[in-house]
TIMI-2910 file (N, C-alpha, C, CB; in pm, 1 decimal, decimal comma, always signed):
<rs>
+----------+----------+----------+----------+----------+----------+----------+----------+----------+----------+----------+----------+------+
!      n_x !      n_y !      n_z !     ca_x !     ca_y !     ca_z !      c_x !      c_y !      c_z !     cb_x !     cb_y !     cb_z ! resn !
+----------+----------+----------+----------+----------+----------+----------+----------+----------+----------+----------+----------+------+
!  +2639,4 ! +20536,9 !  +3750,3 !  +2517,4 ! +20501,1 !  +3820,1 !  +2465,3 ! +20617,1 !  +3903,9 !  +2541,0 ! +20379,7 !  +3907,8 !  Unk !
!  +2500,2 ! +20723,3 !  +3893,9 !  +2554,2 ! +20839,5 !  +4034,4 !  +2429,0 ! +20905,3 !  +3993,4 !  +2734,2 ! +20959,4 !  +4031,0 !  Unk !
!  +2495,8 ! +20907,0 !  +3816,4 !  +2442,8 ! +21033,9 !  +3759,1 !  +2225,6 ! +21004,1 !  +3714,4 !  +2573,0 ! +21063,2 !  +3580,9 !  Unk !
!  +2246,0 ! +20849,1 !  +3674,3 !  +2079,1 ! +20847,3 !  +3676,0 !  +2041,2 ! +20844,4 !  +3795,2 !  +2006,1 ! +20732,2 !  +3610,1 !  Unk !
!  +2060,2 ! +20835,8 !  +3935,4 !  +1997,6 ! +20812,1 !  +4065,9 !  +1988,8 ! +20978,4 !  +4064,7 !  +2093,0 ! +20715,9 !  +4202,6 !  Unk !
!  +2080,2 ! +21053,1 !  +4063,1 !  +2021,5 ! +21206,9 !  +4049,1 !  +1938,4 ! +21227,0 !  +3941,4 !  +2128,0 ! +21313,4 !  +4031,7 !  Unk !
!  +1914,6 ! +21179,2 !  +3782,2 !  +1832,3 ! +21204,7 !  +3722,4 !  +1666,7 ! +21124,4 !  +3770,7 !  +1895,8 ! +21181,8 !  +3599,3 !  Unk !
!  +1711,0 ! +21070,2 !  +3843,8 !  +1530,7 ! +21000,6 !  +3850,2 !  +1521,4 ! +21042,5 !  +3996,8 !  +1494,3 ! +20784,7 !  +3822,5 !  Unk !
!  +1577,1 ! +21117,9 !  +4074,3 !  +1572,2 ! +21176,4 !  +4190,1 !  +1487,3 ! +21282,9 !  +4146,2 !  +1702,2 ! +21210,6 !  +4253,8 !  Unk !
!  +1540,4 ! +21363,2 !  +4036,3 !  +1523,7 ! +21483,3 !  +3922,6 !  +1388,5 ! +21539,6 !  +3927,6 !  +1546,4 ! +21431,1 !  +3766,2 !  Unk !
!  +1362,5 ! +21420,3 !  +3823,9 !  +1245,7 ! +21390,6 !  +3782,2 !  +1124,9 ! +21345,8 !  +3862,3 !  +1269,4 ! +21313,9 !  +3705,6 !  Unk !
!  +1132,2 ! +21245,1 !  +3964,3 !  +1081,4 ! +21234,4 !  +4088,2 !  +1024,5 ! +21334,4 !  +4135,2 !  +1158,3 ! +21201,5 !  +4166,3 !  Unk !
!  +1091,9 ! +21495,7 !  +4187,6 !  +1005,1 ! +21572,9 !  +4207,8 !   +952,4 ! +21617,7 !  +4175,2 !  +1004,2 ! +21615,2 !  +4235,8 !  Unk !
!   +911,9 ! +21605,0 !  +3990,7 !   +797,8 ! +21668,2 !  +3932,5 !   +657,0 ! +21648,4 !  +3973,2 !   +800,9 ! +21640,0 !  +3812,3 !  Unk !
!   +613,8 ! +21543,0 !  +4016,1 !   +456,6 ! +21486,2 !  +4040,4 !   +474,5 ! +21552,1 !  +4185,0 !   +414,7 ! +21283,3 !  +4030,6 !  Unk !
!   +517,4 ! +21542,2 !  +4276,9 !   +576,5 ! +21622,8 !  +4411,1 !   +520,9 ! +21737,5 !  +4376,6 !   +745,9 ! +21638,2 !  +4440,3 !  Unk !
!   +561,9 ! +21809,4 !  +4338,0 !   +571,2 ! +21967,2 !  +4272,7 !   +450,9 ! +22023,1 !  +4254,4 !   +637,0 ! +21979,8 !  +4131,8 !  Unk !
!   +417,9 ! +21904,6 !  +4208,3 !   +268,3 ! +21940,5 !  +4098,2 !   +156,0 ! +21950,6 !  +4198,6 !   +216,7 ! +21795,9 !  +3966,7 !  Unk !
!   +177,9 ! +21821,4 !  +4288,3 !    +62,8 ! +21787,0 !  +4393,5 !   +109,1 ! +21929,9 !  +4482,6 !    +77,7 ! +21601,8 !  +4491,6 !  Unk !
!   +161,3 ! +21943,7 !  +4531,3 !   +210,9 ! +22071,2 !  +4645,5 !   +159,6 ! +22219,8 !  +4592,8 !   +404,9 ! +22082,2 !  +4657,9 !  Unk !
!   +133,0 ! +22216,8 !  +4454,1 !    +85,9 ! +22372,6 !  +4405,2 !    -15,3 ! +22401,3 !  +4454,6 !    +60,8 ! +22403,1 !  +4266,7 !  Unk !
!   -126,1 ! +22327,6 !  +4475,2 !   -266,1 ! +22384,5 !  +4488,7 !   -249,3 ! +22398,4 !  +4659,8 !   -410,5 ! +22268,4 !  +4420,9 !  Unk !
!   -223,0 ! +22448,7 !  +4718,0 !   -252,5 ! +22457,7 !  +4861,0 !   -373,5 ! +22462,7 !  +4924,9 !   -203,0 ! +22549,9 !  +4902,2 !  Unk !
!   -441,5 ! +22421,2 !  +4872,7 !   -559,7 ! +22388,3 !  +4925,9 !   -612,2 ! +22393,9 !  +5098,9 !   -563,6 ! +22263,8 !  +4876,5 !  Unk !
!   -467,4 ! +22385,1 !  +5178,9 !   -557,9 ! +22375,2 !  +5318,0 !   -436,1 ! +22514,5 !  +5330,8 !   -561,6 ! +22188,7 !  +5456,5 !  Unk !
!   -453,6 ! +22621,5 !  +5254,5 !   -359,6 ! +22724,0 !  +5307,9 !   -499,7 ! +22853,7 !  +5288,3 !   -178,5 ! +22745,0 !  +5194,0 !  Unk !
!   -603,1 ! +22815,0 !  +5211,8 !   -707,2 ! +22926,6 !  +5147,8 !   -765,9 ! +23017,2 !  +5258,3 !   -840,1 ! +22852,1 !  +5068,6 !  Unk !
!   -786,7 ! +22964,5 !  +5344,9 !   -878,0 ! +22999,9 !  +5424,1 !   -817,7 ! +23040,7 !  +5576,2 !   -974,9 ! +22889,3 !  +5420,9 !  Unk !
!   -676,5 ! +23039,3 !  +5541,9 !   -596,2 ! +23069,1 !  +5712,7 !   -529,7 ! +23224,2 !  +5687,1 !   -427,6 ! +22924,0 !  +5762,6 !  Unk !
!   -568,3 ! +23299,2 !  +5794,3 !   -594,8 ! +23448,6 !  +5826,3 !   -456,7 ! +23468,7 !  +5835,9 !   -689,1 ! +23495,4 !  +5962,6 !  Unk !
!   -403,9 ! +23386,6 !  +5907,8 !   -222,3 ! +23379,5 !  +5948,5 !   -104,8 ! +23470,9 !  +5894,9 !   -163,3 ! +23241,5 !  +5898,9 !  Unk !
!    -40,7 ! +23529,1 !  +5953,8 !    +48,6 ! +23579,0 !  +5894,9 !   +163,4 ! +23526,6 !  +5922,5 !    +47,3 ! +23689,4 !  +5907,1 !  Unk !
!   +302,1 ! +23541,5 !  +5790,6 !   +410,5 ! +23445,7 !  +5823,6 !   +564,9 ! +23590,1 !  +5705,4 !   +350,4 ! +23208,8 !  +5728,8 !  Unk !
!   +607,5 ! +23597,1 !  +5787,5 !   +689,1 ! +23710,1 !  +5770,3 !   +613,9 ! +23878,8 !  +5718,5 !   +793,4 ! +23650,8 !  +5658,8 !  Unk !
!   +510,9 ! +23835,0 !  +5770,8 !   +475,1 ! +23993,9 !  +5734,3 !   +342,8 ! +23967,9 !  +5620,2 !   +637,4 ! +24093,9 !  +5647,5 !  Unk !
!   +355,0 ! +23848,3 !  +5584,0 !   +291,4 ! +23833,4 !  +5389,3 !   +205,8 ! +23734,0 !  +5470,4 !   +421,2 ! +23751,5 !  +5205,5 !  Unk !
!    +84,7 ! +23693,8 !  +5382,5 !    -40,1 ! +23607,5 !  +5398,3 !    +34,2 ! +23496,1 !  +5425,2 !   -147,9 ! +23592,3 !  +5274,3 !  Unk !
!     +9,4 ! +23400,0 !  +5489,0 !    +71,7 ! +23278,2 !  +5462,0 !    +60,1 ! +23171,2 !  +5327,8 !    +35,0 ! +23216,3 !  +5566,2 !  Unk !
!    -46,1 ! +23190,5 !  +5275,8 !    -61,0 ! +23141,4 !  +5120,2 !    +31,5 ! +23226,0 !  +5008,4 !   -228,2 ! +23161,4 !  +5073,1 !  Unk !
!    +65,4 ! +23318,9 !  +5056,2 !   +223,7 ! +23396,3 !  +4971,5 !   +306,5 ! +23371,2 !  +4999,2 !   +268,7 ! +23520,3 !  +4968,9 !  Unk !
!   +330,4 ! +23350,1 !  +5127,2 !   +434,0 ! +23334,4 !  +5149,8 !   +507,1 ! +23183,4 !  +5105,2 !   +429,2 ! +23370,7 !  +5271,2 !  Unk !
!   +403,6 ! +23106,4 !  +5118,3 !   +347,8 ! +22948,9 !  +5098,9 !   +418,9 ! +22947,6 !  +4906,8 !   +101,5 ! +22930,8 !  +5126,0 !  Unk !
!   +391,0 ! +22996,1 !  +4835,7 !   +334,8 ! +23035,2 !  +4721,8 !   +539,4 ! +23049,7 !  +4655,6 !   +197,8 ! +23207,0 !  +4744,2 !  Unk !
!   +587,3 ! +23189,4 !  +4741,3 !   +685,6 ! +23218,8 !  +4721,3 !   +805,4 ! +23121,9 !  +4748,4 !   +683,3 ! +23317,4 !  +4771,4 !  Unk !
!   +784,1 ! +23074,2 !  +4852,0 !   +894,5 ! +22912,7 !  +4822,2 !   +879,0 ! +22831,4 !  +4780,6 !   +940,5 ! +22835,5 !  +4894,6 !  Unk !
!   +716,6 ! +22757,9 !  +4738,2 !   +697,4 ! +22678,3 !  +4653,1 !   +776,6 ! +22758,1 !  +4506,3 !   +535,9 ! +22645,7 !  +4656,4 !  Unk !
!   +761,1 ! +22835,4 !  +4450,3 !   +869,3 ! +22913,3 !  +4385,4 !   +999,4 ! +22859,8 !  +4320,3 !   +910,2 ! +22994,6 !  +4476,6 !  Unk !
!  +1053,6 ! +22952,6 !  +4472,4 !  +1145,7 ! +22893,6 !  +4471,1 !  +1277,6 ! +22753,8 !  +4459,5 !  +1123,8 ! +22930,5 !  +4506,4 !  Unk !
!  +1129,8 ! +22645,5 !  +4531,7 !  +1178,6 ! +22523,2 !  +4494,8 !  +1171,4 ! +22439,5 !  +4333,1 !  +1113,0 ! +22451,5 !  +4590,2 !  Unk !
!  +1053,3 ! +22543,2 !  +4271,7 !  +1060,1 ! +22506,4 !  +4157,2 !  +1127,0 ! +22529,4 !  +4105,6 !  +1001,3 ! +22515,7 !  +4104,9 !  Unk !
!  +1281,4 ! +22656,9 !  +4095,1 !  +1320,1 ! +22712,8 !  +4045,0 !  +1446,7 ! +22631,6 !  +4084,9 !  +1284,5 ! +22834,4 !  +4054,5 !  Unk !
!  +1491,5 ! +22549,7 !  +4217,9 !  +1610,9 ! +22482,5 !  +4225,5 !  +1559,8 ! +22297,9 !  +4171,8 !  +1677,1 ! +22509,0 !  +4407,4 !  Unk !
!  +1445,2 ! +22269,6 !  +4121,3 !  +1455,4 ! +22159,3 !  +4083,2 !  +1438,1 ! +22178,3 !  +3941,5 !  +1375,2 ! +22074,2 !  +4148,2 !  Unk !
!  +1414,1 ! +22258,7 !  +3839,1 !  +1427,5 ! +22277,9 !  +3708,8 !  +1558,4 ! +22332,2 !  +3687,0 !  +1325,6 ! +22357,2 !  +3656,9 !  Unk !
!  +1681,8 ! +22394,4 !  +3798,2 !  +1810,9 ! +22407,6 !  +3750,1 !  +1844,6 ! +22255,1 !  +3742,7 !  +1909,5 ! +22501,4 !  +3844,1 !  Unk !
!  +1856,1 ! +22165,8 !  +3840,1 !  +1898,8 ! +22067,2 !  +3860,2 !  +1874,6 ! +21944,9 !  +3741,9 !  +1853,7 ! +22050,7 !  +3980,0 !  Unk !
!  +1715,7 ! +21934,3 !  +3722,4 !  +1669,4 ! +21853,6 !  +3598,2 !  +1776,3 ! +21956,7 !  +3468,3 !  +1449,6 ! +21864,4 !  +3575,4 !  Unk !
!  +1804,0 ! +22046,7 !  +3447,6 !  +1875,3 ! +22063,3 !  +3335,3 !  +2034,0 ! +22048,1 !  +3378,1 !  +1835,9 ! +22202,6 !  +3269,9 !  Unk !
!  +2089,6 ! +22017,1 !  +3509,3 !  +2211,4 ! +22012,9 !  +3498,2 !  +2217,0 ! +21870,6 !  +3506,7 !  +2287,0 ! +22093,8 !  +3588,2 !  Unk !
!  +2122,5 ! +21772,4 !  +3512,1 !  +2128,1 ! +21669,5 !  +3518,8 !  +2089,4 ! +21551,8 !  +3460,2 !  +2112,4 ! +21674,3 !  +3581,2 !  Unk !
!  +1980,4 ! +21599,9 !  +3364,9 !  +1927,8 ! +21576,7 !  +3248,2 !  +1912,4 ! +21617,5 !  +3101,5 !  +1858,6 ! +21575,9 !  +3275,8 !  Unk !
!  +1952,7 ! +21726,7 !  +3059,9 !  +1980,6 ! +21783,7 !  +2945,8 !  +2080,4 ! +21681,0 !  +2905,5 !  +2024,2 ! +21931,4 !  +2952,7 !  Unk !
!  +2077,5 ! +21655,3 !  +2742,7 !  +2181,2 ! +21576,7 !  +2688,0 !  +2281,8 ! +21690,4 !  +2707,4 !  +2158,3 ! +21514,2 !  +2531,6 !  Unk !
!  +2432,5 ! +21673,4 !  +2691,8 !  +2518,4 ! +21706,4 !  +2703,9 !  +2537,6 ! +21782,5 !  +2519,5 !  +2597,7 ! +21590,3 !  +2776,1 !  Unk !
!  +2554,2 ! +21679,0 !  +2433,7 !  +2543,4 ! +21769,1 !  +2340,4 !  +2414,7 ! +21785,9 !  +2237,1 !  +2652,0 ! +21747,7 !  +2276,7 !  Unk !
!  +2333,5 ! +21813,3 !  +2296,3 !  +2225,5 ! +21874,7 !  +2264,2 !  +2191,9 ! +22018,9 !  +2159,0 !  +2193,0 ! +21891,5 !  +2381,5 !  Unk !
!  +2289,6 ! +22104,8 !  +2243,1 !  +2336,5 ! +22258,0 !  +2154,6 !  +2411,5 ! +22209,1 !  +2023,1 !  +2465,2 ! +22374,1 !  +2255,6 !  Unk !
!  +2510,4 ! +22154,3 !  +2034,2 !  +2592,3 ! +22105,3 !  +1906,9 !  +2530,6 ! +22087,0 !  +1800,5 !  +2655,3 ! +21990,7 !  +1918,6 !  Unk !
!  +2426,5 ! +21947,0 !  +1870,4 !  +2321,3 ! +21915,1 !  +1729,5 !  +2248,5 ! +21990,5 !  +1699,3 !  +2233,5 ! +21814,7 !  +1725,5 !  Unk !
!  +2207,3 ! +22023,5 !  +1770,8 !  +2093,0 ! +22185,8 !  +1684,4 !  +2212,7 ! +22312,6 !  +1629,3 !  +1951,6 ! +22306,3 !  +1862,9 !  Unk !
!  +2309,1 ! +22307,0 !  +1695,7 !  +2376,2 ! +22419,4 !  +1570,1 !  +2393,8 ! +22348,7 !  +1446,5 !  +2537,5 ! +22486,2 !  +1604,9 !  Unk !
!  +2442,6 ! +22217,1 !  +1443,4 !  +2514,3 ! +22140,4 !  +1326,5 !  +2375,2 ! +22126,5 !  +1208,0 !  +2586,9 ! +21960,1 !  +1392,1 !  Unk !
!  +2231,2 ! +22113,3 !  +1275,8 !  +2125,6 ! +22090,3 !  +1189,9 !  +2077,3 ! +22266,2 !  +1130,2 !  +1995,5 ! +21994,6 !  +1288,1 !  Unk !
!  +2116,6 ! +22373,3 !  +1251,2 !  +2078,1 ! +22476,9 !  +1165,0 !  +2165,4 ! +22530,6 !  +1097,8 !  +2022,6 ! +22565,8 !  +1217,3 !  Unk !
!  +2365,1 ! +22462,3 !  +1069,7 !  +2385,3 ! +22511,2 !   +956,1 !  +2401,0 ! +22429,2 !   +831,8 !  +2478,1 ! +22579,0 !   +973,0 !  Unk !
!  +2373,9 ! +22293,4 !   +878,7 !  +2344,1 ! +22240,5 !   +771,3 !  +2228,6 ! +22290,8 !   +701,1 !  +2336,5 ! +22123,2 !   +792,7 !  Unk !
!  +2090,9 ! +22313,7 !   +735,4 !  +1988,9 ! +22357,5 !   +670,0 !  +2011,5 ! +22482,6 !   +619,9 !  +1883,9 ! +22353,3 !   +740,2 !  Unk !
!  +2063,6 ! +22585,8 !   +665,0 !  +2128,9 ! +22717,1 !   +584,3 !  +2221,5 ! +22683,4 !   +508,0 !  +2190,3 ! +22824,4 !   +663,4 !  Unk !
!  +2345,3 ! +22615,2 !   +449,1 !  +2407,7 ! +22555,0 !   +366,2 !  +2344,6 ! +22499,8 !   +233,9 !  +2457,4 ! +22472,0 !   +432,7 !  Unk !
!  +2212,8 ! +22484,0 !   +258,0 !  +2140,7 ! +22399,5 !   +181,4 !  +2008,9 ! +22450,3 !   +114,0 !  +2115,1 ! +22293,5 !   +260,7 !  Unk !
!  +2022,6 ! +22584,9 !   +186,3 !  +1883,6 ! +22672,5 !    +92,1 !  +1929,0 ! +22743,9 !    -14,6 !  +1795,5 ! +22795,1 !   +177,2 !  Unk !
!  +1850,1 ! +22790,0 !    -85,3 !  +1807,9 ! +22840,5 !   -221,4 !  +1754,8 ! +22973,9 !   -213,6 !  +1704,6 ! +22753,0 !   -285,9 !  Unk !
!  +1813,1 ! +23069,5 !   -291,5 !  +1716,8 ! +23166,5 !   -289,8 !  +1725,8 ! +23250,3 !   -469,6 !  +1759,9 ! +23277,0 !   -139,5 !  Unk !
+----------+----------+----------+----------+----------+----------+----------+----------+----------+----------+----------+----------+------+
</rs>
């Protein structure tokens, strides 16, 4: 039960994600925030968080044997050609 409450946790933050890209009330602020615009900077951890919730959706959602079957179908289909 562990493992779908983390997969629909997962997945959950995709529409999250999506809505949060456009920063819309970041366009127009002069601000600086480590040195970088604040819409970069804004920009660069939105990033980043995309980058720890697409590890997670694949450690948590990828079928498990997924690779297997696609090796087993591409040597069955090479086994089976003609030339």
């Amino acid at each position: 039960m562990a493992a779908r409450a983390a997969r629909v946790t997962a997945y959950a933050a995709l529409p999250a994600l999506y809505l949060l890209h456009n920063d819309l009330w970041l366009w127009d602020d002069p601000n600086r925030l480590l040195g970088l615009p604040v819409g970069l900077t804004y920009h660069i951890l939105f990033s980043a968080a995309v980058v720890l919730v697409m590890w997670r959706l694949v450690r948590v959602a990828w079928p498990g044997d997924a690779l297997e079957k696609l090796a087993a179908d591409r040597d069955g289909a090479e086994g089976g050609e003609t030339r």
